[in-house]
N, C-alpha and C positions, 0 to 999 in steps of 0.2 A: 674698300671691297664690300664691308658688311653693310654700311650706307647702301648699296645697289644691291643686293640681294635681299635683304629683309623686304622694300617694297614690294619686288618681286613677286616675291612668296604671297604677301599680302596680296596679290593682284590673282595669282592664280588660283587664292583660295576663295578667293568674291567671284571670280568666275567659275568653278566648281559648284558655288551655292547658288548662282543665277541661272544656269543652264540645268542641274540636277532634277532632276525629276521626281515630282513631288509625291511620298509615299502616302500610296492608299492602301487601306484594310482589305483585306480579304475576310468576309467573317461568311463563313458557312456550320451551320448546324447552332450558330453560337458562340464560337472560336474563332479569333482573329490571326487566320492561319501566316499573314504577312509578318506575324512577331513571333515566331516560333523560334524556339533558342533549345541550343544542348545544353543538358544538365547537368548530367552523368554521360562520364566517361568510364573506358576502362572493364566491362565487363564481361565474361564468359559464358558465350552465349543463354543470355536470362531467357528463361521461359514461363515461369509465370510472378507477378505483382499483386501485393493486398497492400491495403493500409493500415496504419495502427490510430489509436485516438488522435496522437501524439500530432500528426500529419507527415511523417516519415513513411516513406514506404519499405515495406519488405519484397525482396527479390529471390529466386530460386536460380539459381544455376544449372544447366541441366548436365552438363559433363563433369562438372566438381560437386555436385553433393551438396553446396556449400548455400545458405540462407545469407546474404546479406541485407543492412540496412541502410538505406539510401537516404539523404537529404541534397536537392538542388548546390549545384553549385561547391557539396563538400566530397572525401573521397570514401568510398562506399567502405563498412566494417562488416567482416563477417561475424555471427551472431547465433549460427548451429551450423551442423554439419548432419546431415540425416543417414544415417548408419546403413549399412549394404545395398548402397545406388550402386547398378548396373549402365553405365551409358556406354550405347553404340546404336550408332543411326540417330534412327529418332527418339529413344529411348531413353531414360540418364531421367533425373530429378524433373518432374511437371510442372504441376499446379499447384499453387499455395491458397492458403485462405484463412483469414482472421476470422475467430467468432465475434456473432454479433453482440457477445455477450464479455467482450474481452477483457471490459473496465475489470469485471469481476471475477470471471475466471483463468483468465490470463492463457486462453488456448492458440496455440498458430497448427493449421494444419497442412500437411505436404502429402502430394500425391507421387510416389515412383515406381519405376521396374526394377526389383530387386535381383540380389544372384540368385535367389532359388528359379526367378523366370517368370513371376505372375508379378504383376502389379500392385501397389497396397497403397492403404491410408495411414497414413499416422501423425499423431498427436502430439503436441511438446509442446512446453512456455520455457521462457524465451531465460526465468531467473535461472532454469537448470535445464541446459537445452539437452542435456547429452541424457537425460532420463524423456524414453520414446515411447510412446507406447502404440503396436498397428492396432485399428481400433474396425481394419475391415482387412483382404488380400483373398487371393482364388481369383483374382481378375487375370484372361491369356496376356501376355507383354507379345512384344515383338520389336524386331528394331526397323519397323514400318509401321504405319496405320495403327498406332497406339496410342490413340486419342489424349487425354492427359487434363483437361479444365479441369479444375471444382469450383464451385462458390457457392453461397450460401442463399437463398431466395426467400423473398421479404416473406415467407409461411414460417423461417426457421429454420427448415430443411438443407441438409447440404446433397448440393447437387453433381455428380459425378458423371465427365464427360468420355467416355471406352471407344476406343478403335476395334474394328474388327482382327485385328491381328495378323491379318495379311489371309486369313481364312473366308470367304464370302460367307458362307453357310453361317457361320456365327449368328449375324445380322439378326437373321430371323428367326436364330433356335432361341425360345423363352428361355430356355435351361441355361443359358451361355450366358456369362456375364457381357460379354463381348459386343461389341456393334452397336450401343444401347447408350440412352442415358439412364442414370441412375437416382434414387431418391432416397436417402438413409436421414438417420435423426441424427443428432452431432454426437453419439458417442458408437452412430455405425449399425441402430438396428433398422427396423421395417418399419417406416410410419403405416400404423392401421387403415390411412386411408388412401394408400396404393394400389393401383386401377389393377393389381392381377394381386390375391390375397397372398400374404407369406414370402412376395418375391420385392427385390426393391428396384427392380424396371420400371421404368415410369414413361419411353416409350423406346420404339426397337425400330429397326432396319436401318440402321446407318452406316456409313461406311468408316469415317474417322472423322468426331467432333471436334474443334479444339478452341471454340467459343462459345459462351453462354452469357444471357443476360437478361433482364429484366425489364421493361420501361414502368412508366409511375401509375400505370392500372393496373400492374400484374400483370401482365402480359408475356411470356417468355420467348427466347428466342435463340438458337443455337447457330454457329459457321461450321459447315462441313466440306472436308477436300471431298471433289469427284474425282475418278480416275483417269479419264482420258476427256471427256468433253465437257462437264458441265459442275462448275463449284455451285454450292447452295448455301441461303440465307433460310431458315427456316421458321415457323413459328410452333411453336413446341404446344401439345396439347395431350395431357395425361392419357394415355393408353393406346396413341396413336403408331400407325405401322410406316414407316416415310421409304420405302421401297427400296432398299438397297438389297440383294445390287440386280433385282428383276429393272429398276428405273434411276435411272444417273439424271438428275436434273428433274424438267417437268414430263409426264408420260399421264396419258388415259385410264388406269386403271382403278377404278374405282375406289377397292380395296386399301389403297395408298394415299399419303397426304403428298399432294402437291408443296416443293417451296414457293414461298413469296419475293424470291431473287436468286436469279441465275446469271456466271459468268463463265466465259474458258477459263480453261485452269490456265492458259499465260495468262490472263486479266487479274487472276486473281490468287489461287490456293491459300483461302482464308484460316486466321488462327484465330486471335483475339478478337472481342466483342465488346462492344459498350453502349450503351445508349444515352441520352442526354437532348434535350431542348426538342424534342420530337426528333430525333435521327438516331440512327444504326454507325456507329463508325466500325471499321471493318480493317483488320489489318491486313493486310496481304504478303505471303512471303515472295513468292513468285514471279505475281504480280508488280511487287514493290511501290507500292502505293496506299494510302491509305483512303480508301472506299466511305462516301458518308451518303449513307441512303434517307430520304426526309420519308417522316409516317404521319399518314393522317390520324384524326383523334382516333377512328375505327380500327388504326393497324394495319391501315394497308398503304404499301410504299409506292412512292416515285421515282419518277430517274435518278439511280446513283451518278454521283459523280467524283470525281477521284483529287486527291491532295498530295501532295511531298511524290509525285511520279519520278522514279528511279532517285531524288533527292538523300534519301537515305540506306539506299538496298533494301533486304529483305525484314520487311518488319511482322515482328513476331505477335506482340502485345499492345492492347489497349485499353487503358481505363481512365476513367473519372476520378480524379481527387480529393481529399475533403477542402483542399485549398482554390478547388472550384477550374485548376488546369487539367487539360485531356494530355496525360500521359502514355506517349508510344514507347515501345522499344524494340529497338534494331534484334534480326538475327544474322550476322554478316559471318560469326567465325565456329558456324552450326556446319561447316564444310561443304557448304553449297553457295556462300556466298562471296564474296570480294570484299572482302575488309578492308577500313582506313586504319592508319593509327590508332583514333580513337576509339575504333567500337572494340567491344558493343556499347553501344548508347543508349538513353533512355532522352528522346524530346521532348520537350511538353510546350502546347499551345496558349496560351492563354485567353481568357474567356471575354467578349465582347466588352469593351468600355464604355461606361456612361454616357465618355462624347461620342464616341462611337455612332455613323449611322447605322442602324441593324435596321432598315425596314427595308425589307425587298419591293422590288416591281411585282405590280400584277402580270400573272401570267400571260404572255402573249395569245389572243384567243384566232379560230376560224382561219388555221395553218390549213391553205390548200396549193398542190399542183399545177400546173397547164404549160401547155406545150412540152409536152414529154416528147423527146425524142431519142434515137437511140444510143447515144451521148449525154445526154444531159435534159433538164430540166428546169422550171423556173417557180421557185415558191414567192409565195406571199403571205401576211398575215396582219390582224389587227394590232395595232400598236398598245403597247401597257403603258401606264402611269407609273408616278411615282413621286415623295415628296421633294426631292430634290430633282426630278430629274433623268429620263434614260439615258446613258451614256453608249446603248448598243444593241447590239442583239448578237447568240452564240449560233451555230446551225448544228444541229448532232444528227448523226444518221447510223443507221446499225442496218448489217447486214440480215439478207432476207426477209422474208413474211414474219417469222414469230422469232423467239430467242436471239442469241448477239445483243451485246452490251454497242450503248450508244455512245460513241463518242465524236469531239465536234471536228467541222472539217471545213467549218469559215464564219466569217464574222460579217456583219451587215450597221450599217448606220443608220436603213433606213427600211423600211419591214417590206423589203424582197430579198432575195437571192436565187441568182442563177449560178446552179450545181451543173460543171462539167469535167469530162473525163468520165462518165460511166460507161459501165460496160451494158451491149445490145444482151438482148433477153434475158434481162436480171432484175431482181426486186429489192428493194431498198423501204427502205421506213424515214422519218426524218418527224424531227420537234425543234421547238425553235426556244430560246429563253432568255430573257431579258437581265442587262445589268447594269448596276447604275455606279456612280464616281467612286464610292464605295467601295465598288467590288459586289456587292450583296445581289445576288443569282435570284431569279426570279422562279417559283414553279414551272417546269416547262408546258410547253402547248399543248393541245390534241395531237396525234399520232396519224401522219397521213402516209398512205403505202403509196410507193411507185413503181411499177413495170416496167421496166424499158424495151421499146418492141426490136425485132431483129434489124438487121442493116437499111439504109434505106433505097428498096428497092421500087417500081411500082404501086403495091399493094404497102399494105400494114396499117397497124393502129396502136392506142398504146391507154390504157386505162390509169387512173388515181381514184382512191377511195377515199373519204373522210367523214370517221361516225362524229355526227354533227348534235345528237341529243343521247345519253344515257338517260338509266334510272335503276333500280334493284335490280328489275328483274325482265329487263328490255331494252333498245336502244333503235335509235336511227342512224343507218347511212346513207347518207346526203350532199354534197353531190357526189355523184360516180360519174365521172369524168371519159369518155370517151373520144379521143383523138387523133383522126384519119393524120398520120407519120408518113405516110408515102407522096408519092410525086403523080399520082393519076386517084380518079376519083373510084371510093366503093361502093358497091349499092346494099352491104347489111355488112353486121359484122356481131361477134358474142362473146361475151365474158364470161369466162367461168372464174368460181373463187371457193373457197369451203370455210365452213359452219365451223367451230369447234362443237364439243362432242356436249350434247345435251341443248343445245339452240338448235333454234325454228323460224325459218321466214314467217310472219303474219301477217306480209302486205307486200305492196309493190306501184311503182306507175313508173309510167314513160319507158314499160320494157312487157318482156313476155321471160315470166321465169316457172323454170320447171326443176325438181329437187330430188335427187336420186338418191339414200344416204345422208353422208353431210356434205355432199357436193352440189353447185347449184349449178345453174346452165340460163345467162339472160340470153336473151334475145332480142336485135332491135325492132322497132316497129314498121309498121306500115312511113308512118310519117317522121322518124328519123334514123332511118337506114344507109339513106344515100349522100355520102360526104364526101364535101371536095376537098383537096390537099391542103391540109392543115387547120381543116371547121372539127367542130366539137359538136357535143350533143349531151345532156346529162339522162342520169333516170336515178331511180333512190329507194329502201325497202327498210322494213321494218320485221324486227326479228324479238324474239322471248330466249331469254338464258336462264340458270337458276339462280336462286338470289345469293349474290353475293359474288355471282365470280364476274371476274372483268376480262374476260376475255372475248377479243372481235375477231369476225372472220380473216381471214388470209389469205395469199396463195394468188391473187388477180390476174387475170392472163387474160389479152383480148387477140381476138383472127379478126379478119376480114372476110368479103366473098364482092 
């Protein structure tokens, strides 16, 4: 009998290894997301991670009070207990943070809502933990929107992230601790050179932060929950106002700092922040995903895109190691979530390998349109390189003319795709992005709008736009595609589209444009007006923005007559 079984075995396990599918990397931002492993098990909903010299990290608990000390793979010790945490909701034990200066002073700092009902700092090493000292408090608590980060930023300073309290007004009242980031010296007073004298605001209008971070210029950056439509990545600039709660997301108003990344709050409701190898990783509770947005040298970001999607439920935390892995952690048993066994957890990714290939494809260039109809559509685009190799291309497409996160909704071998199932008179956006055996994601493309015109009746037409040159402080779009959709021929037809706010057309051909506002109005020519069912025709214009913002017009709608 065991004569005939052992071959057996040996037979099915040779065929196992010849049929198995050969594992490739996933590395985006740096991190070979295809080996990601659990570390730590077993925890009470952690909400915030520092690290010590040592490469142990420290963990906060937020409904036990309780500081524990983590090492991969061992079971976590506690290590203090922070004296009068109040948790309920959101509330209970925050943000931790090691001084930078810990070899020698041996400081760990914790942020919480206490019983008296405001929020505080305080201070403790770790030989005598139970001797505390708050070393700030008078911040409003709440058991909502009670922000909660600290950390320390490469100036020295430690940085304190406040929820509005569940009070809107907070936000913008300078008097209020509330709504705000914060900037104190590590024993909690007023650095001198804080943009409002004698206050330790460093900037205000927010709704509830509960990320901060740093990239290697200085650069800083906070994640803030929105309330009903639009979460925010921000980039943080001493004395600035970021609009809560007159603007949730991006709005016109001067007065306000626009973010540099917007999602829905199901995409997203971000907490923890990290940065690393040029990207933003982003934890999301909500969401449940972890968000990695790429930054050019400038700071200004590209299409995020998302990792571990519903893999691990709600993740709270994210940071960098001194052991060089991007550590997550789970928030599954914070009462909004579905916990396993295991959690709460802490992941950690590990960072690209030498053999590893980490070199992306060039970004797919000259992503345009044609034959839009009111179904569907058919892109194309120039093919990227690579040193090994493309192994494909991703399609993402995000709802509407501006805002909605992109995500993908098919895959191409070969640099087209035709997109169908859309819906008649609706606007769609679409990038396209390359990937090679790897796994390693390419830059995405230029950003091309689609209109889809109404049913197809007689009449109609259907426009695509694609800015085909930037620069600081101008750009072209080129071609604007126009597309007689109906079944009998038109003799004119016009697009309208809008400006954002501070751009100017400075040119134009192969149209007749008139500008009312920031609305423009083309109009076909003498000599391509009259299209037969299914001919095209293009025209193209040239416009000035202020320097530095990147935003293209929107909104495309073409008639006929």
């Amino acid at each position: 009998m065991r004569a005939r079984v052992v071959p057996a075995l040996i037979l099915a396990l040779l065929a196992l290894l010849v049929t198995a599918p050969e594992a490739r990397a996933q590395v985006v931002g740096g991190f070979d997301f295809s080996r990601a492993q659990v570390s730590v098990t077993g925890l009470q909903v952690p909400w915030g991670l520092a690290f010590l010299p040592d490469g142990s990290a420290l963990v906060s608990e937020r409904n036990t009070g309780r500081i524990l000390r983590v090492r991969p793979g061992q079971t976590p010790t506690a290590v203090a207990t922070v004296s009068g945490v109040s948790a309920s909701g959101e509330s209970g034990l925050l943000g931790i943070a090691v001084s930078p200066a810990y070899a020698q002073d041996g400081w760990v700092y914790a942020y919480f809502t206490s019983t008296a009902g405001d929020n505080r700092l305080v201070r403790l090493q770790l030989a005598a933990p139970q001797t505390q000292t708050v070393i700030f408090s008078g911040v409003p608590g709440n058991t909502f929107h009670d922000g909660g980060r600290i950390a320390f930023g490469p100036d020295g300073m430690l940085y304190v992230a406040t929820g509005d309290a569940g009070n809107t007004a907070n936000a913008q009242n300078l008097n209020s601790l509330a709504g705000k980031i914060l900037r104190m010296t590590p024993t909690g007073g007023v650095p001198a050179d804080n943009p409002i004298a004698g206050s330790r605001v460093w900037t205000y209008g927010h709704r509830n932060v509960q990320g901060l971070t740093w990239d290697s210029q200085g650069r800083m950056y906070a994640a803030e929950l929105g309330q009903n439509t639009r979460d925010e990545i921000n980039q943080i600039v001493a004395g600035a106002n970021y609009g809560w709660p007159t603007c949730e997301g991006t709005c016109t108003n001067p007065s306000f700092r626009n973010p540099i990344v917007t999602w829905t709050t199901a995409e997203a409701s971000p907490s923890g922040l990290a940065w690393a190898n040029n990207t933003l990783f982003v934890a999301a509770l909500r969401g449940q995903r972890l968000w990695t947005v790429p930054l050019t040298g400038a700071g200004t970001p590209g299409t995020p895109l998302a990792e571990f999607q519903s893999a691990y439920g709600r993740l709270r935390t994210v940071a960098v190691g001194p052991d060089g892995w991007l550590w997550v952690a789970t928030s599954n048993r914070d009462g909004r979530g579905t916990p396993v066994a295991q959690d709460d957890r802490i992941v950690r990714v590990p960072p690209a390998t030498p053999g590893d290939d980490t070199s992306p494809p060039t970004a797919p260039a000259g992503l345009a349109a044609s034959g839009t109809t009111s179904t569907g559509t058919t892109l194309a685009w120039t093919a990227s390189t690579d040193d090994v190799g493309v192994s494909g291309y991703d399609v993402l497409r995000a709802p509407g003319a501006s805002g909605g996160a992109f995500t993908q909704v098919g895959t191409s071998a070969t640099t087209s795709f035709a997109e169908t199932g859309l819906t008649a008179n609706t606007t769609y956006r679409y990038q396209v992005r390359a990937r090679d055996a790897a796994g390693n994601l390419s830059p995405v493309s230029n950003t091309v709008t689609v209109t889809t015109p109404g049913g197809g009746g007689p009449g109609g037409c259907s426009v695509t736009a694609t800015v085909q040159t930037q620069w600081g402080n101008g750009y072209v779009v080129q071609p604007v595609t126009v597309t007689n959709t109906g079944t009998s021929a038109v003799n004119g037809w016009t697009v309208t589209f809008t400006l954002p706010a501070g751009h100017a057309v400075t040119g134009s051909w192969n149209v007749a444009l008139s500008v009312i506002g920031q609305t423009v109005t083309a109009r076909s020519s003498g000599h391509n007006g009259a299209l037969g069912p299914g001919q095209s025709t293009t025209f193209g214009f040239q416009a000035s923005r202020p320097n530095g913002d990147a935003q293209a017009p929107s909104g495309y709608r073409c008639t006929s007559s």
